[in-house]
C-alpha positions in Angstrom: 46.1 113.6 109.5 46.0 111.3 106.8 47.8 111.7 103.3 47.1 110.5 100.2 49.6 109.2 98.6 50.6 110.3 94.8 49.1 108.2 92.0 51.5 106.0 90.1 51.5 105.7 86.5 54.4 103.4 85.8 54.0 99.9 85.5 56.3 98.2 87.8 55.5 97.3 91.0 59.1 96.4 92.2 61.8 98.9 90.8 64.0 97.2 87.9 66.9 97.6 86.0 67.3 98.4 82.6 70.5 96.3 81.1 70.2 94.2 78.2 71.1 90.2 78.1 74.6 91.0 76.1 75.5 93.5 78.9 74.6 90.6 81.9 76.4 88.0 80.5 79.8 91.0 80.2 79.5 90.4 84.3 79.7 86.8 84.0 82.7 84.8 85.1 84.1 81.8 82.9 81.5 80.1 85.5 78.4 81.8 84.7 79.0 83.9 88.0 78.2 87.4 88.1 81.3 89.4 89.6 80.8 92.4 91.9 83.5 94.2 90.0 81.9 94.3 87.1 78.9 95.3 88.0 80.7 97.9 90.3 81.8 99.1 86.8 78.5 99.8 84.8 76.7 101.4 87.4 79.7 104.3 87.2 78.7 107.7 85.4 79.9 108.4 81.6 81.7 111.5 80.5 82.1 113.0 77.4 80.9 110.6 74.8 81.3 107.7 76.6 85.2 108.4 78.6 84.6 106.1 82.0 84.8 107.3 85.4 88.5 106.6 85.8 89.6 107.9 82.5 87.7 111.3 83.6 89.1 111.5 86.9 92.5 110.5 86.5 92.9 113.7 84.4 91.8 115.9 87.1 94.0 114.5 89.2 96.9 114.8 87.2 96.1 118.3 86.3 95.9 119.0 90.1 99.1 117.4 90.9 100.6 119.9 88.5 98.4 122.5 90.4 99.8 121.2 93.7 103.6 121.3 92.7 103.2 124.8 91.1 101.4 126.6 94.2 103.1 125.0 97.3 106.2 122.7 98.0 104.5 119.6 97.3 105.6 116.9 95.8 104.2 113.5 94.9 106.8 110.5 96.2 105.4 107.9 93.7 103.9 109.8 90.1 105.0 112.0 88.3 103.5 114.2 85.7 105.4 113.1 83.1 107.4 110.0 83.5 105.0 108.1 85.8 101.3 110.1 85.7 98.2 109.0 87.3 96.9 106.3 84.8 92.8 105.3 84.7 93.9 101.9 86.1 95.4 103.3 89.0 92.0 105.6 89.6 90.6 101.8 89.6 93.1 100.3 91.3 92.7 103.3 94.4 88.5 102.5 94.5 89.7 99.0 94.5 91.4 99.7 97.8 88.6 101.9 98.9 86.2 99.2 99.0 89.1 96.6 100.6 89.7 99.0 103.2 86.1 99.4 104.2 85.0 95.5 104.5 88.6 95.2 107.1 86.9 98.0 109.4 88.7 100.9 107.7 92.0 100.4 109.3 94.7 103.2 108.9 97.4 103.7 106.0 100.3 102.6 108.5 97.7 99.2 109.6 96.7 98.6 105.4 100.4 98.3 104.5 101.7 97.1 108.0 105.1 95.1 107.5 105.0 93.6 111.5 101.5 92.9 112.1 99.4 90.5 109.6 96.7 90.8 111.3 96.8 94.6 111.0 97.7 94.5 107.1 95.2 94.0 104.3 97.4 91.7 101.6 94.9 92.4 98.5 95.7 96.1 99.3 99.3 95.9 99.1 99.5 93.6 96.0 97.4 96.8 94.5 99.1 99.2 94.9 102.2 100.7 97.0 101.7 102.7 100.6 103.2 106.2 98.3 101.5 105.6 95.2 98.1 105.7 97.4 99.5 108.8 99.7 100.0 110.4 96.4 96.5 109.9 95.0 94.6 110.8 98.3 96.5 114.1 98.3 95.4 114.8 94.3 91.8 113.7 94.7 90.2 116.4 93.0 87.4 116.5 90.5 87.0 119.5 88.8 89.6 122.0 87.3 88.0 124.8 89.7 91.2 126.8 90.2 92.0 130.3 88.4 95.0 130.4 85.8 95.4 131.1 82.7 93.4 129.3 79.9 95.1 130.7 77.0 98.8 128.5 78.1 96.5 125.7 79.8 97.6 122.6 77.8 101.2 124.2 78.1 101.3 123.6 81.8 98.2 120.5 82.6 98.4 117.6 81.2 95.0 117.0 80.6 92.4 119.7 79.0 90.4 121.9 81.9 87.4 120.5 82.8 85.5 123.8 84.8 82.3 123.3 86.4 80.0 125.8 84.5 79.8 129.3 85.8 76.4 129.3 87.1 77.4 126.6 89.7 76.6 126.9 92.9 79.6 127.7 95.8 78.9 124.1 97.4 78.8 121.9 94.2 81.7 123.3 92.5 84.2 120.6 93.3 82.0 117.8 93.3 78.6 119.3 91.0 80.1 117.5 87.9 80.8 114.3 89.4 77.2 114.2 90.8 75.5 114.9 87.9 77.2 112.0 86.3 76.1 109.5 88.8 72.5 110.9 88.7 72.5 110.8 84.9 73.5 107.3 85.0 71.4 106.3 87.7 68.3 107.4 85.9 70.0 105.8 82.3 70.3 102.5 84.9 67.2 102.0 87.2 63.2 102.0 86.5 61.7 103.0 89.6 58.4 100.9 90.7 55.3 101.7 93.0 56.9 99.7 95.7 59.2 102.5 96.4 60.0 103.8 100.0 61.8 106.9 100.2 63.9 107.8 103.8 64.7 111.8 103.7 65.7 114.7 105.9 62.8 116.4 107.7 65.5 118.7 109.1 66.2 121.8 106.9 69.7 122.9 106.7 70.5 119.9 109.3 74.7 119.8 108.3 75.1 123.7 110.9 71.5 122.2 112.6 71.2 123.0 116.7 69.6 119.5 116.6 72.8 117.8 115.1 76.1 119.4 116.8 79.2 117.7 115.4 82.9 118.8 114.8 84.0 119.9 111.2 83.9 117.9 108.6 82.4 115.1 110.2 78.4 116.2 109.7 77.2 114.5 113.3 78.5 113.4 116.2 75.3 114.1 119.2 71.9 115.2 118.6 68.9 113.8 116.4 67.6 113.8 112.4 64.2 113.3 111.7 63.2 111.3 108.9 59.7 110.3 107.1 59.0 106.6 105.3 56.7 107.2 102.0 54.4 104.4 101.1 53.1 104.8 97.5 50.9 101.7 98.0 48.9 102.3 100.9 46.5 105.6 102.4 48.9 106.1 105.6 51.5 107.4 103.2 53.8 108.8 105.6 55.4 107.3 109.1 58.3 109.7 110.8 60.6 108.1 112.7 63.8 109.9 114.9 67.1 108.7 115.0 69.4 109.9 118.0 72.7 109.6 118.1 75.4 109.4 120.7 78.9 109.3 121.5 80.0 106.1 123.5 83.4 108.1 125.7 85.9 109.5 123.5 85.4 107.1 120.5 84.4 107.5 117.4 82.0 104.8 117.7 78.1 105.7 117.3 75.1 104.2 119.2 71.9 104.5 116.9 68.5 104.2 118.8 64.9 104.2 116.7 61.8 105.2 117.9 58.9 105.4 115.7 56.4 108.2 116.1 
């Protein structure tokens, strides 16, 4: 059947971007080039009058490395709470080694900082930052101060005031709810959508525990099928599904996508 599509009262056809002049030439190299870092940088969230992404989360880490050291036998072989904490420009420096890591094929810790192999190790990585210092942060990735204790001898014990999602929070969004909103806040402050806007969405309700998507914990998918729909704003066939199956190739983790439109 057909569908109409929605009426669009923007004026945009192509979605645009809302920075000013001063805040594109703050990109710009000494060349006039625009560098991917810093526009990496303004499209991060804000937090509390302006405190950047990596101010805001290297406090919750901190506080949960105290968390960590206090509940279990863990302890950090790089930072320390007090004489060495987890800084903001080591929250930027770990991203920084996020993105590295992903454009060299996600390699593993022992590859990224090999000492035998150069092909194996990733050198920008290891200038960055040391093999510990990152174990450290991956263990006391948290973002939220979601754990019970006692509020009235909090800045006693943490480091950094609690930051509690608020108590009508849903179960699933508790540890990342905050960090979410941010990104969508900014995202909105950030981008002007146009009419020229196609939309690719889940047509499978509750597809993470679906029978049509069977895949080990945590990793969402591994066999089975999502089915998806394409909204045109701009023309009367507003809506084209499409299904995308997926595959194991023998015991890898590698993934064969095939397309078939419907």
């Amino acid at each position: 059947r057909t569908i109409d599509p929605l009426p669009y009262t923007g004026d945009n056809l192509e979605a645009t971007v809302n920075i000013t002049p001063a805040e594109v030439n703050e990109m710009m190299d000494a060349n006039g080039d625009i560098r991917f870092d810093k526009v990496f940088l303004w499209c991060t969230p804000r937090f509390n009058d302006g405190e950047s992404l990596f101010e805001w989360q290297s406090k919750r880490m901190s506080n949960y490395m105290v968390h960590l050291m206090k509940t279990s036998e863990w302890k950090p072989k790089y930072f320390h709470p007090v004489t060495n904490p987890i800084t903001p420009d080591n929250v930027a420096r770990m991203h920084g080694v996020i993105l590295a890591n992903c454009l060299h094929g996600n390699r593993s810790v022992e590859q990224i900082w090999s000492t035998r192999c150069a092909h194996d190790a990733v050198e920008p990585v290891k200038a960055s930052m040391c093999q510990d210092a990152w174990k450290d942060m991956a263990r006391c990735m948290h973002f939220a101060d979601d754990w019970d204790d006692d509020d009235g001898s909090w800045n006693d014990i943490y480091p950094a005031a609690k930051c509690a999602p608020p108590p009508n929070t849903a179960h699933h969004r508790k540890k990342h709810g905050m960090l979410e909103d941010a990104y969508n806040e900014r995202w909105r402050s950030i981008v002007k959508p146009g009419r020229w806007l196609t939309a690719d969405e889940s047509r499978v309700a509750g597809w993470f525990h679906s029978s049509m998507t069977i895949g080990p914990e945590p990793k969402p998918i591994r066999t089975g099928a999502t089915l998806h729909t394409l909204c045109v704003t701009i023309e009367r066939v507003a809506n084209l599904f499409y299904v995308i199956c997926y595959t194991t190739v023998n015991t890898t983790r590698k993934t064969r996508v095939f397309e078939r439109y419907i």
